[in-house]
C-alpha positions in Angstrom: 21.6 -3.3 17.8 21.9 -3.7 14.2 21.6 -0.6 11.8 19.5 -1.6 9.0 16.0 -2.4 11.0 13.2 -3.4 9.4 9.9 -1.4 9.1 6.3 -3.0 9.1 2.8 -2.1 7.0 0.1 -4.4 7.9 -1.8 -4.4 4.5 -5.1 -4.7 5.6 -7.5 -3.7 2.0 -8.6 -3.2 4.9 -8.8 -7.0 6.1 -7.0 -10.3 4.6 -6.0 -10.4 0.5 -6.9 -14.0 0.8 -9.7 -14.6 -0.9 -10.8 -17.7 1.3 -9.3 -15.5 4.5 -13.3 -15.0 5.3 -14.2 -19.1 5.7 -11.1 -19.6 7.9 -12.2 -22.2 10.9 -12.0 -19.0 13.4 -11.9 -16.1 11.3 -14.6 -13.3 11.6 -16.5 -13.4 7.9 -17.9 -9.8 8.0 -14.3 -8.5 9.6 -14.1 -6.3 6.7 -16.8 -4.2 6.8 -16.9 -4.5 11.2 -15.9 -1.5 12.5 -15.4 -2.3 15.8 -13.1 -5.7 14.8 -11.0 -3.3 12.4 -10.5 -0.6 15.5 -9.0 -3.8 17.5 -6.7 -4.7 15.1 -5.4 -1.5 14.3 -4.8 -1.3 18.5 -2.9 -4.6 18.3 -1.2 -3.8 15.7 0.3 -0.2 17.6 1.0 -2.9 20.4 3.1 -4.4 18.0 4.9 -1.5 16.9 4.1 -1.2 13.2 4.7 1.9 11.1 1.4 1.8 9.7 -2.0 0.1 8.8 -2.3 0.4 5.1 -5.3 0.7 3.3 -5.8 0.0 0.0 -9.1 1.1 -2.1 -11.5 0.0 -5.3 -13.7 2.8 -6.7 -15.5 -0.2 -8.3 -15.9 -3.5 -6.9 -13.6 -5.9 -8.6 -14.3 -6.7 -12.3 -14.7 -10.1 -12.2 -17.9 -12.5 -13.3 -20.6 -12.6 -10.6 -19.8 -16.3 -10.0 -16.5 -14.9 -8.6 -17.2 -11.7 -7.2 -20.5 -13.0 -5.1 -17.4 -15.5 -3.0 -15.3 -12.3 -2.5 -15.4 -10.6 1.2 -13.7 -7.6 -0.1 -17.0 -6.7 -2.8 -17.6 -4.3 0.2 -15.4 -2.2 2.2 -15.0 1.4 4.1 -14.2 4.6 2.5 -10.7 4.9 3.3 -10.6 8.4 4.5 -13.6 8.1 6.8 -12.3 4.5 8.4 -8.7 6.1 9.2 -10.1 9.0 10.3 -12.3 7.1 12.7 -8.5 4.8 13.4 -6.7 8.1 13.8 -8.8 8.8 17.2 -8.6 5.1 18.4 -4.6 4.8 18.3 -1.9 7.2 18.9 1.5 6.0 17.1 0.3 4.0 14.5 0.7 5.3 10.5 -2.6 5.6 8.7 -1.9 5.1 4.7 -5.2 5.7 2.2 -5.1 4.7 -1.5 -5.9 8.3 -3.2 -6.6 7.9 -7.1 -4.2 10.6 -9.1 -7.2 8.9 -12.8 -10.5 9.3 -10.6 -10.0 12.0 -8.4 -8.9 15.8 -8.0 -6.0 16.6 -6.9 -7.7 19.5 -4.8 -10.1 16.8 -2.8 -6.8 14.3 -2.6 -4.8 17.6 -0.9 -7.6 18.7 1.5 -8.8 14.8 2.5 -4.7 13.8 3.6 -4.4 17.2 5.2 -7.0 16.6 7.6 -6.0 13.1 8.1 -2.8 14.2 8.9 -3.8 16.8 11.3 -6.8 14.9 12.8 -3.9 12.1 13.9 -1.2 14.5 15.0 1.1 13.7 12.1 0.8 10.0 11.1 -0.9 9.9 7.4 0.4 8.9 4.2 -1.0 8.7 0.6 -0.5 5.5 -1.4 -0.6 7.4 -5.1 -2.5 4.8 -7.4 -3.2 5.3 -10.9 -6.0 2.8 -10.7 -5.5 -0.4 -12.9 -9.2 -1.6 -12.5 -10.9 -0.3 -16.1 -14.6 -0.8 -14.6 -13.6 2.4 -12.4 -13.6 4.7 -15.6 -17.4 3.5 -15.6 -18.4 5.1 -12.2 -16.6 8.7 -13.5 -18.6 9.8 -16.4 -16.0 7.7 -18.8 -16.7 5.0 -21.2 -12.6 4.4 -21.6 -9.8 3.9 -20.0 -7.2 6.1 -19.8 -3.8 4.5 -21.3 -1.0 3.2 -19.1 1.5 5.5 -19.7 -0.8 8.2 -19.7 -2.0 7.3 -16.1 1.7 8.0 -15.2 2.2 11.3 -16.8 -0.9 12.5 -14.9 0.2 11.1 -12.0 3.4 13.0 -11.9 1.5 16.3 -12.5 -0.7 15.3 -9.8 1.9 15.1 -7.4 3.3 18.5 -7.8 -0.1 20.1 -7.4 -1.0 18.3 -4.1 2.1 18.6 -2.6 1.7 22.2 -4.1 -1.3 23.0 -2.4 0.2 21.0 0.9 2.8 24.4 0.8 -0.2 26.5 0.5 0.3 28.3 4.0 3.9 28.3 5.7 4.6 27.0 9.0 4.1 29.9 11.1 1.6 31.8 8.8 -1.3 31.5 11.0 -0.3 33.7 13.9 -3.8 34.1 15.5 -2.9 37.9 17.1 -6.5 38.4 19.4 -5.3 41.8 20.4 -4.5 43.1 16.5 -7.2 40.7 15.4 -4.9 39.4 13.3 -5.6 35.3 12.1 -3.0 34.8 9.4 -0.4 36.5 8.0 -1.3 36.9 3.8 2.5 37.0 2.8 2.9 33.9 4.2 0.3 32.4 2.1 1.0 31.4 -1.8 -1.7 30.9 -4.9 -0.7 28.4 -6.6 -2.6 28.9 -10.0 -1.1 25.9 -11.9 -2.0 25.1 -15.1 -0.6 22.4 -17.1 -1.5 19.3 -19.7 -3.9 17.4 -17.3 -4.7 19.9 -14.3 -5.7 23.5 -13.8 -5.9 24.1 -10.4 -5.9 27.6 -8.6 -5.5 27.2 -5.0 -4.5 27.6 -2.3 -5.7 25.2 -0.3 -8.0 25.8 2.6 -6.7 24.5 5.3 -2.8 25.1 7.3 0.2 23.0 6.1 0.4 19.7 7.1 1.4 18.7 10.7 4.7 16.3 9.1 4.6 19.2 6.0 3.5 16.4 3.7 1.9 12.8 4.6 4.4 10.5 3.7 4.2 9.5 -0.1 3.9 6.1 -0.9 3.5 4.6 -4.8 3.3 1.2 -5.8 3.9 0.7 -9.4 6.8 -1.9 -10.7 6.2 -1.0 -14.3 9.3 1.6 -15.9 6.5 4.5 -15.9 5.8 2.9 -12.3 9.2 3.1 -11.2 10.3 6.1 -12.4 7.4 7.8 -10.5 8.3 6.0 -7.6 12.3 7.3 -8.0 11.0 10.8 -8.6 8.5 11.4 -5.5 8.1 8.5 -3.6 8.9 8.0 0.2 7.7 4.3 0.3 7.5 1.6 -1.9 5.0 -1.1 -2.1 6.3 -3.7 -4.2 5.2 -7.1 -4.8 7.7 -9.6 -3.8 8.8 -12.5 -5.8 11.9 -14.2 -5.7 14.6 -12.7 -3.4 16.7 -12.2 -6.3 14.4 -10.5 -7.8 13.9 -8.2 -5.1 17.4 -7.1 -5.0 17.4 -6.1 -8.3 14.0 -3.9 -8.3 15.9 -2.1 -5.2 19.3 -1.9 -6.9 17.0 -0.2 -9.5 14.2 1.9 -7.7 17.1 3.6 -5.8 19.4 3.8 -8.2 17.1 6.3 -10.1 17.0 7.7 -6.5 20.4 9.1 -7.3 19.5 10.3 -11.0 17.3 12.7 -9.8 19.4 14.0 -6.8 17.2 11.9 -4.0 19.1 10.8 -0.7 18.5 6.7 -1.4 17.7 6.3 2.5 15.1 8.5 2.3 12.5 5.7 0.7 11.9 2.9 2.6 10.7 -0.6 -0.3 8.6 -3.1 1.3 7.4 -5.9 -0.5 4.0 -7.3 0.3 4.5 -10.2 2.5 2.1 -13.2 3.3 3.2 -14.4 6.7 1.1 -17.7 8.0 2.4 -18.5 11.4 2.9 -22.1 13.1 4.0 -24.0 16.2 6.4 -26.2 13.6 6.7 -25.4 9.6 4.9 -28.5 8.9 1.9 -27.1 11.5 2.7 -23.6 9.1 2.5 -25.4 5.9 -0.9 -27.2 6.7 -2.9 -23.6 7.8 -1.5 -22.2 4.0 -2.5 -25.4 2.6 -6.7 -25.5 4.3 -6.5 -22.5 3.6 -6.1 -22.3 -0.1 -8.7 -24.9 -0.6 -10.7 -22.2 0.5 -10.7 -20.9 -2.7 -13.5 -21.7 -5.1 -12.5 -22.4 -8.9 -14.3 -19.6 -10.3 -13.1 -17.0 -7.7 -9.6 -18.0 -8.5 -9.9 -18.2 -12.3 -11.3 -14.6 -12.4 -8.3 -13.3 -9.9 -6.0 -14.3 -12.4 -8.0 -12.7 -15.2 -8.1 -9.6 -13.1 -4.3 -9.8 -12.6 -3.2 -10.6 -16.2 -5.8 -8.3 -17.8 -6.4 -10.9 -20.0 -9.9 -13.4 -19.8 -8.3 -16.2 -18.6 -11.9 -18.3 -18.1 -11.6 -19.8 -21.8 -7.8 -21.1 -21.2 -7.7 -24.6 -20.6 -7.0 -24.7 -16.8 -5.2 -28.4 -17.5 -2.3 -26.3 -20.0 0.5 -24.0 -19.3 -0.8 -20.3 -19.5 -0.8 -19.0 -23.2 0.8 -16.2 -25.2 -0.5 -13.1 -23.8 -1.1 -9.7 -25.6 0.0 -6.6 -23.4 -2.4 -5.2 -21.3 -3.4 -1.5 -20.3 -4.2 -2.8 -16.7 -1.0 -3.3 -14.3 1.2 -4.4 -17.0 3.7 -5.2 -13.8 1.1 -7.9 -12.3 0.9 -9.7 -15.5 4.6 -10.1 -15.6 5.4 -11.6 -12.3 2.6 -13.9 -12.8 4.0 -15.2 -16.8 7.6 -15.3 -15.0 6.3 -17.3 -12.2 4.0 -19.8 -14.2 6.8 -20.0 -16.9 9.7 -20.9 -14.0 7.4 -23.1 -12.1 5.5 -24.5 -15.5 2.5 -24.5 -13.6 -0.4 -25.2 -15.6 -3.4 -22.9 -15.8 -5.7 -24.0 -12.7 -2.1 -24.3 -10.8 -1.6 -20.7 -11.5 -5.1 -19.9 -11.0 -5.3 -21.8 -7.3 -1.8 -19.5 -6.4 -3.6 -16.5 -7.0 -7.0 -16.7 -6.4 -5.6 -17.5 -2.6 -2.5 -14.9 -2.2 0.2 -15.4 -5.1 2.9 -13.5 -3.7 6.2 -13.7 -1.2 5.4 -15.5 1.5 6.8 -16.6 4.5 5.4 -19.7 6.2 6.7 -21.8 9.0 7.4 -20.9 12.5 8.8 -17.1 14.6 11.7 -18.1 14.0 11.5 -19.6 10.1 9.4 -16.1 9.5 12.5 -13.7 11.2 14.8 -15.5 9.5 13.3 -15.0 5.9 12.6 -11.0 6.9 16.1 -10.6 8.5 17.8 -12.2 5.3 16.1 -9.6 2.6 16.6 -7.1 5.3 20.7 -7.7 5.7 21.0 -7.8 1.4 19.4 -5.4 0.5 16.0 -7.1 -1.4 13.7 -4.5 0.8 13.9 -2.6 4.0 11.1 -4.3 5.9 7.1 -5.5 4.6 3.9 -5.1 3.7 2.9 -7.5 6.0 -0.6 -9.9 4.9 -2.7 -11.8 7.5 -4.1 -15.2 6.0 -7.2 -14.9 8.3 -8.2 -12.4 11.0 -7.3 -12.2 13.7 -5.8 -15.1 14.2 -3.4 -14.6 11.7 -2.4 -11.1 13.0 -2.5 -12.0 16.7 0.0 -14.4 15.7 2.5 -12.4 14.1 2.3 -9.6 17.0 2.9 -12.3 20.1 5.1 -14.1 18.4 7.1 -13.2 15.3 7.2 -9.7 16.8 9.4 -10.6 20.2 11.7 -12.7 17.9 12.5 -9.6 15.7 12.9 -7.7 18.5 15.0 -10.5 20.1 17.7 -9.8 17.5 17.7 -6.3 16.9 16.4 -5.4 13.7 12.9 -4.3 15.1 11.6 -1.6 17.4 10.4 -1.6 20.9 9.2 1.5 21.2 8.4 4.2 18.5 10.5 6.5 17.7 8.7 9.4 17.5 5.0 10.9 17.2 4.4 10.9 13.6 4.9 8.7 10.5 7.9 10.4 9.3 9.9 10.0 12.7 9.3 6.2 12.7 9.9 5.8 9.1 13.1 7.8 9.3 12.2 10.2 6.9 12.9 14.3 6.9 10.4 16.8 7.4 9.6 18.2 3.2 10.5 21.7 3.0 7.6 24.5 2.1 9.0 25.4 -1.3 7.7 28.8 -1.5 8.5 29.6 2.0 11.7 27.6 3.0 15.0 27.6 1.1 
């Protein structure tokens, strides 16, 4: 069996990132907000062996122009935490990751929501840390701005240490539930954390026992430096967002190199790039299910994608030019990036650019089992990631696909499970078991 092997999200948001995945000949339009399709999936998937389903989250719906947003299936969606929750009870191995906001929320709900996920699934939750790029959110918290980028980021890192904080709230062993000395817990063994710094002031601790894997497994998804750097410094997985496999190896040179800086074991993060997979008998079959698919995509939903991805109005451009100078943005300054490198490498004119992202502008991998294994085993074996974010074009086609038949080909040639490896997130992923720091040393 080969050593490196590669480890599987299915990034769900909770359904398809295609914006025309809901008019797919076959697809189920109101799959995103259908419990009882989602709670299939997320079984098929744990048939399939992934790590985890990954959720990610909008505390608005997407600021876009109502022309766009009213062709959008993903205007409405679950609360994550109630959704997994719901998952957590329907599957037994599978990893259940929730987008918690470090701008919109406090780090007090965010400790006590994952803890219960955690413990409600026996061990298998994780929190994607987001510092919310979508300025229509500040709207729905009482704010008429934005908080800066960078600013996001030094919160965020202060909001990490006081969850994970209040996650060390009780040790391991402190609840020792004596019925004959009527005894519940053991008050040395529990620790006040009473922080107060620039952004948070938060007493503590926490009202409920340590989490079942110590901490849910942290996840972060910024590519920016502030991005980055937060990921180097606390993250456990990496949700990056593809583009060329060159690229790739360089953002993981990078991302792990800081690794090392700050005295972290580089094998203990795992980067995974999202990854677009559209499955075929032949390539050409591959190529023509990408191609109906994108002309799913109306002009104004697309248009607006790529407004909401540059942070920039993009509606007044002329769609029949290449994309214009563009002033720096306070949304995901990352996003806008990859998308100028990719319409400056391709010179793709603005509706080109537009039609890429309004359907799914990211790495993809198209063509048959063995095309798609190919293409995963080759970033795999140098070092461009250490498995995907794996994206459905249309449900559930598109994921029933990729389980019966790109699955058995991984597996085929080693670099794929066939059974878990363990009970909870952090045994599959590979990951250690986070010390309590005021109890462990």
């Amino acid at each position: 069996m080969s050593h490196r092997q590669l480890r599987l999200g299915a990034f769900m948001r909770p359904i398809s990132i295609h914006t025309g995945a809901w008019r797919y000949p076959g697809a189920i339009p109101d799959a995103n907000f259908n419990f009882p399709v989602i709670r299939r999936m997320a079984q098929k998937l744990e048939a399939g062996k992934f790590d985890a389903f990954f959720m990610a989250d909008h505390l608005a719906v997407l600021n876009m122009p109502v022309n766009a947003l009213k062709r959008s299936h993903t205007v409405t969606s679950f609360e994550p935490f109630t959704l997994l929750s719901a998952l957590a009870g329907a599957t037994e191995r599978l990893g259940l990751i929730a987008t918690g906001s470090t701008t919109f929320d406090a780090p007090y709900h965010v400790a006590r929501r994952f803890a219960s996920l955690d413990h409600i699934s026996g061990g298998r939750a994780g929190w994607n840390i987001v510092t919310t790029s979508n300025p229509d959110a500040a709207l729905n918290f009482g704010l008429d701005d934005h908080m800066e980028h960078d600013e996001r980021y030094r919160r965020a890192r202060e909001f990490y240490d006081v969850v994970t904080g209040l996650w060390d709230s009780f040790a391991d062993d402190a609840f020792v539930r004596d019925v004959e000395q009527g005894l519940y817990f053991d008050p040395a063994r529990m620790h006040v954390l009473d922080h107060k710094g620039k952004y948070l002031s938060v007493r503590g601790p926490l009202n409920i026992a340590r989490p079942v894997q110590g901490w849910p497994v942290i996840v972060q998804a910024g590519a920016s430096e502030a991005g980055k750097q937060l990921a180097a410094e606390t993250a456990e997985a990496v949700f990056t967002g593809g583009g060329s496999l060159k690229d790739a190896q360089a953002l993981y040179a990078d991302i792990k190199g800081r690794m090392a800086k700050v005295g972290r074991d580089r094998d203990h993060m795992k980067i995974l790039p999202g990854a677009f997979v559209v499955v075929g008998e032949t390539d050409d079959e591959a190529k023509e299910k990408r191609a109906r698919l994108d002309a799913l995509v109306h002009y104004d939903s697309a248009i607006a994608s790529l407004s909401v991805w540059l942070g920039v109005d993009a509606s007044g451009f002329d769609p029949d030019a290449p994309l214009p100078e563009l002033p720096k943005t306070n949304a995901s300054q990352s996003g806008q990036e990859r998308l100028v490198t990719l319409a400056r490498r391709e010179n793709l004119t603005v509706r080109q650019l537009a039609a890429r992202v309004g359907g799914y502008g990211g790495l993809a991998f198209v063509g048959t089992p063995k095309t798609i294994a190919d293409g995963m085993e080759e970033w795999l074996t140098t070092e461009a990631s250490d498995g995907f974010n794996v994206m459905f074009p249309y449900l559930p086609e598109g994921l029933d696909d990729f389980v019966d038949k790109v699955v058995p080909e991984l597996q085929r040639r080693g670099i794929f499970r066939r059974e878990y490896e363990g009970a909870t997130l952090r045994e599959n992923l590979g990951l250690p078991r986070p010390k309590n720091r005021f109890f462990e040393r």
